[in-house]
N, C-alpha and C positions, 0 to 999 in steps of 0.2 A: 794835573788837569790840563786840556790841552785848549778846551773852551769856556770862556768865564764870561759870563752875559748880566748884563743885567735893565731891562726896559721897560718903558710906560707909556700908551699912548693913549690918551680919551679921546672918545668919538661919541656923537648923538647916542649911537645906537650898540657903542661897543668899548669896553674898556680891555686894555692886555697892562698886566704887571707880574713881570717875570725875572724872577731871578734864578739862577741857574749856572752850574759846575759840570760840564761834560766828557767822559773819559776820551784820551787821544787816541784809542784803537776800536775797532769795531762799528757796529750801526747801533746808534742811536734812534729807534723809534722815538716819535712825537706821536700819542695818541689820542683820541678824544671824540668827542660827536662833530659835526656840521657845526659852524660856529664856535667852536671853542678857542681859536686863536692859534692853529696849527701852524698856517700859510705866513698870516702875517709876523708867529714870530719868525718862520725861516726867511721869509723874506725882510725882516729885520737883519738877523745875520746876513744878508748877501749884500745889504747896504738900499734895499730899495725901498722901502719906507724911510722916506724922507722927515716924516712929520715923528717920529720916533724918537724920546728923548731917553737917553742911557748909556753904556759903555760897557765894551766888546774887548775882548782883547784874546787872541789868539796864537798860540806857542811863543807868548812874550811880546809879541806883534799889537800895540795899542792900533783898533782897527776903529774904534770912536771913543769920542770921549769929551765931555760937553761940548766946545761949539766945535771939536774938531771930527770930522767924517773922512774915512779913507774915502775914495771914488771906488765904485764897484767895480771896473776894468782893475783896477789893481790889488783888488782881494784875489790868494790866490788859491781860488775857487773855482768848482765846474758847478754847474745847475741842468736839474732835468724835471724839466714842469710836467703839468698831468695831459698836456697834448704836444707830442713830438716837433721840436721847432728846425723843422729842415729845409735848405733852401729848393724851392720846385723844380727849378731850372737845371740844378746839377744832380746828377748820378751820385749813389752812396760812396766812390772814393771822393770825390771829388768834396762830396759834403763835409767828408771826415778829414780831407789836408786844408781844407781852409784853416781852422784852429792850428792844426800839427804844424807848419808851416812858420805862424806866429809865436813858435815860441821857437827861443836860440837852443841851437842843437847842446850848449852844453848844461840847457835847464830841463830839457826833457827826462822823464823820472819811468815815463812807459815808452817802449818800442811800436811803430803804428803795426809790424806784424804782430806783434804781442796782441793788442786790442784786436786787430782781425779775428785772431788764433781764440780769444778768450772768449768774444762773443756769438762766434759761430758766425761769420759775415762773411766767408770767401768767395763765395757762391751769388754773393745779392751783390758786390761791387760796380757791377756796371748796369744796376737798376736805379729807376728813378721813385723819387718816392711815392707819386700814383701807384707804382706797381707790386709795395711793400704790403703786407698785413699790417695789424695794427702793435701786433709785438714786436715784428720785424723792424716798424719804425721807431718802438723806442730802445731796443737794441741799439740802429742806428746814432739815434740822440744821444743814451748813453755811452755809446765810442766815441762821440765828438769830445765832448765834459769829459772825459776820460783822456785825450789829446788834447788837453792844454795844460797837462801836467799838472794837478791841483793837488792841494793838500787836505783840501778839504771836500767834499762831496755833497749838494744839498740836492735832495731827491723830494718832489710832490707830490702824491699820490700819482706815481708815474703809470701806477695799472687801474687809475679810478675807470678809465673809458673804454677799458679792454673788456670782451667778451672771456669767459672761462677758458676758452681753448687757447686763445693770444694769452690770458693771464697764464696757462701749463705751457705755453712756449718761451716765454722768461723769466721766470720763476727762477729756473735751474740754473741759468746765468748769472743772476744776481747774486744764489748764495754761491758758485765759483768763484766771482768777482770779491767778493769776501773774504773766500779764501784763500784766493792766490796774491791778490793787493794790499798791503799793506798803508790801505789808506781806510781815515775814519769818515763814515757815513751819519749825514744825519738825514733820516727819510721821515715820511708823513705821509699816516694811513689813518684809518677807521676802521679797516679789516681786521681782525683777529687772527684770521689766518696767515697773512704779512707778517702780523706782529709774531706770530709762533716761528715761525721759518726763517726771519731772518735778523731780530729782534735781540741783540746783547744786552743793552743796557734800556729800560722803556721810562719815558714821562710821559704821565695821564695829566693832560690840562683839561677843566672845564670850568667854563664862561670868563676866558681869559687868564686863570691862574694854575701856577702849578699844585695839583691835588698829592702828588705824591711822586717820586720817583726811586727808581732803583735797577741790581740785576732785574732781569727777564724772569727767572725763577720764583725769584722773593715777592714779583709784582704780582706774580700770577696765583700764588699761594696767599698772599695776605688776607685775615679773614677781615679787614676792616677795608679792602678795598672790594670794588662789585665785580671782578672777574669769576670769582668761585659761586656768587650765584646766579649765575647766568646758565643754559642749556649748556651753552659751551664751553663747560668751566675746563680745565686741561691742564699738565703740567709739561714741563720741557726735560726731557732728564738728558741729562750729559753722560754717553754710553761712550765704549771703544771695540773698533774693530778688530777682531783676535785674528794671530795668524793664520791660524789652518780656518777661514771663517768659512768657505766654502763646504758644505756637509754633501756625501754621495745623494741627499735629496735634496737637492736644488734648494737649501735652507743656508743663511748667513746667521754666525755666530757671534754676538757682541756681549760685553761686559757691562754693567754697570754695577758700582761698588762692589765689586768683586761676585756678584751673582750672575750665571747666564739669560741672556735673550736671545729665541731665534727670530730672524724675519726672514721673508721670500727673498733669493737673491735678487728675483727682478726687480727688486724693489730698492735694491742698494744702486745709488749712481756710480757707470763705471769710474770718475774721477776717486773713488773712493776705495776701487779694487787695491787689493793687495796686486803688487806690481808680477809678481811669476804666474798671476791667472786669470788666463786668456778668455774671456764668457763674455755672450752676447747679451746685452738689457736690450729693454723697450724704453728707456730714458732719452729725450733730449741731446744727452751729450754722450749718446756713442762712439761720435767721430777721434771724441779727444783721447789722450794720452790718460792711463791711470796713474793715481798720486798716490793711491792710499797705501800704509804701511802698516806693520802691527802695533797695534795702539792707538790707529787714529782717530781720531777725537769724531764723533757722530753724534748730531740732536736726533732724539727722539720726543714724540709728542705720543701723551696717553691722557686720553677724554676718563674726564671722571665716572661717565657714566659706562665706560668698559671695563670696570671695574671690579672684582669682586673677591668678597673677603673669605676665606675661612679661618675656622679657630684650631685646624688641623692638616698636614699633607694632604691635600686630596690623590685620591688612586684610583684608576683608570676613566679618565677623563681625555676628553680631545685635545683638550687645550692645553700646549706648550710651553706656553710662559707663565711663572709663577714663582712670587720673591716672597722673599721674609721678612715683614715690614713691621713699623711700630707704631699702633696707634697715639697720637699726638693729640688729637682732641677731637671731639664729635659735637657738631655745630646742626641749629636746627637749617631747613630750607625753605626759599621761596615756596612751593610745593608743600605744603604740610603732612603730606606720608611719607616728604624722605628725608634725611638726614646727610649731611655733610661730613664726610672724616678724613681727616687730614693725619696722614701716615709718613715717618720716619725711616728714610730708606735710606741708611747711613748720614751721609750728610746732604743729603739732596731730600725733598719733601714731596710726594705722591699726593693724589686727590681723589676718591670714592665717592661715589653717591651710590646710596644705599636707600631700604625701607628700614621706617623707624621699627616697623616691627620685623626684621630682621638684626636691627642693635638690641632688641630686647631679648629676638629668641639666642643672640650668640652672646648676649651678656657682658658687651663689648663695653670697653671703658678705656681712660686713658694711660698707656704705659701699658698695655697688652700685647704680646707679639702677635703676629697674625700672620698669614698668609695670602698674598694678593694675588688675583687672579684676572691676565689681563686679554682680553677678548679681543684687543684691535690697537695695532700699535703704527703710527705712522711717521717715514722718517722726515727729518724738517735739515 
């Protein structure tokens, strides 16, 4: 474990008691409603809650610990708040070598072209930040926190203040950032959507404590947590992209446990092409270099409610995608005409929403094989 926390602070109107073990790779979502204790606990980690009694300790690094507090300049840490902190005066290079700058050339861990290169900024470098969008600036923000070579990354609802368009213009960044950086993330959302896209490892805290934690997958499939009955209940399945994924109809070809998916090429980001094929997206990051190989590792997100079961192959039908799954259990729902069924899809676990009288006319129960049928598959 690379982060071991553990805090408590009373206030009039607010209590946090957290304890907590956090994996040293990937992002770490913090979720929960307004008030639940997101902010203040990251901003416990970063060292600025002052009034916070507990102890932190980080890849071995005692960062507090009763009356002892590291100073926050020497956690080493980047931060990126929910409104872009850039200085007005200076142009986006200029913003980004302040930090770079301050650290000695032989502790820097990223190249300042590297961060150009990764978050699409070549082009904005001699803009000031009046003249940015609002994803553009926290692009920006993020290169800065990125140039002081951290080992750690704490992110705050860095797209609470974006519009949907600014949020589809770093989106794609962030989960590159992920993938080319081997640095671990802890971000804070209330989105759902954040949490699907870029979401490894998730804790759900509400009214100060931790309700539950785990993978991304297990969080989202548990039937005792409230993700599954929500509108937006959803699972993340972990697919791979196959070599020849490119099909003569503009269709990409992916695995998951050994079954096929197809989706729209346009719809795969070019970071993720196999590297001999040359095709044009509508994605974000056309400009870049493709990464992807045969095999590589792709999230997919499938809503429960695109879901549908038969107790048969179906033949001739429109729809392309269609697994071989195991019903697991069938749970009633908020919604009293539908039912919830959670399917076994080797070792990864699907999510259906259904009509109860459709579990009655298919006679469905648990340990039945089935056949899923999946209407809308989105990549994350």
């Amino acid at each position: 474990m690379s982060l071991q926390l553990d805090f408590r602070i009373h206030r009039a109107s607010f209590e946090l008691n957290v304890q907590l073990q956090l994996p040293n790779k990937g992002v770490t979502v913090l979720f929960g409603r307004s008030g639940s204790g997101k902010t203040t606990l990251l901003r416990c980690i970063a060292g600025l809650e002052y009034q916070a009694d507990g102890k932190l300790r980080f890849n071995n690094q005692i960062w507090q610990k009763k009356t002892f507090c590291l100073p926050v300049h020497q956690r080493p840490l980047g931060y990126v708040f929910q409104e872009a902190s850039l200085f007005p005066h200076l142009n986006v290079l200029k913003n980004m070598q302040f930090g770079w700058q301050r650290v000695h050339e032989n502790k820097r861990s990223v190249q300042f072209e590297e961060v150009v290169q990764l978050l699409g900024l070549g082009t904005l470098l001699n803009r000031y930040p009046s003249q940015l969008s609002g994803g553009q600036r926290q692009r920006v923000a993020l290169g800065c926190a990125l140039l002081t070579s951290p080992e750690l990354l704490l992110m705050d609802e860095p797209m609470a203040s974006l519009d949907s368009t600014s949020k589809a213009d770093i989106l794609p960044f962030l989960e590159m950032l992920k993938e080319r950086l081997q640095l671990p993330v802890i971000y804070v959302t209330h989105s759902m959507d954040e949490v699907t896209r870029l979401a490894d490892h998730l804790v759900y805290l509400q009214n100060g404590e931790v309700l539950a934690q785990g993978p991304l997958q297990q969080m989202l499939t548990d039937p005792d947590l409230p993700f599954i009955s929500t509108g937006q209940a959803s699972t993340v399945l972990q697919a791979q992209l196959k070599s020849s994924a490119i099909t003569e109809d503009y269709l990409a070809e992916l695995t998951v446990e050994g079954q096929r998916l197809f989706i729209s090429q346009q719809d795969i980001p070019r970071n993720h092409l196999p590297r001999n094929k040359q095709l044009q997206t509508n994605t974000h990051l056309a400009d870049t270099k493709p990464s992807g190989d045969a095999g590589s590792p792709i999230r997919v997100r499938v809503m429960a409610r695109d879901v549908v079961l038969a107790t048969s192959p179906p033949q001739q039908i429109s729809l392309l995608n269609c697994l071989q799954v195991r019903v697991m259990d069938i749970r009633d729902d908020n919604n009293p005409s539908q039912s919830l069924v959670r399917l076994a899809l080797g070792q990864q676990i699907m999510l259906a929403r259904i009509s109860r009288r459709s579990i009655t006319r298919l006679g469905l129960k648990p340990d039945q094989q089935v056949y899923a049928l999946i209407k809308g598959i989105a990549l994350n």
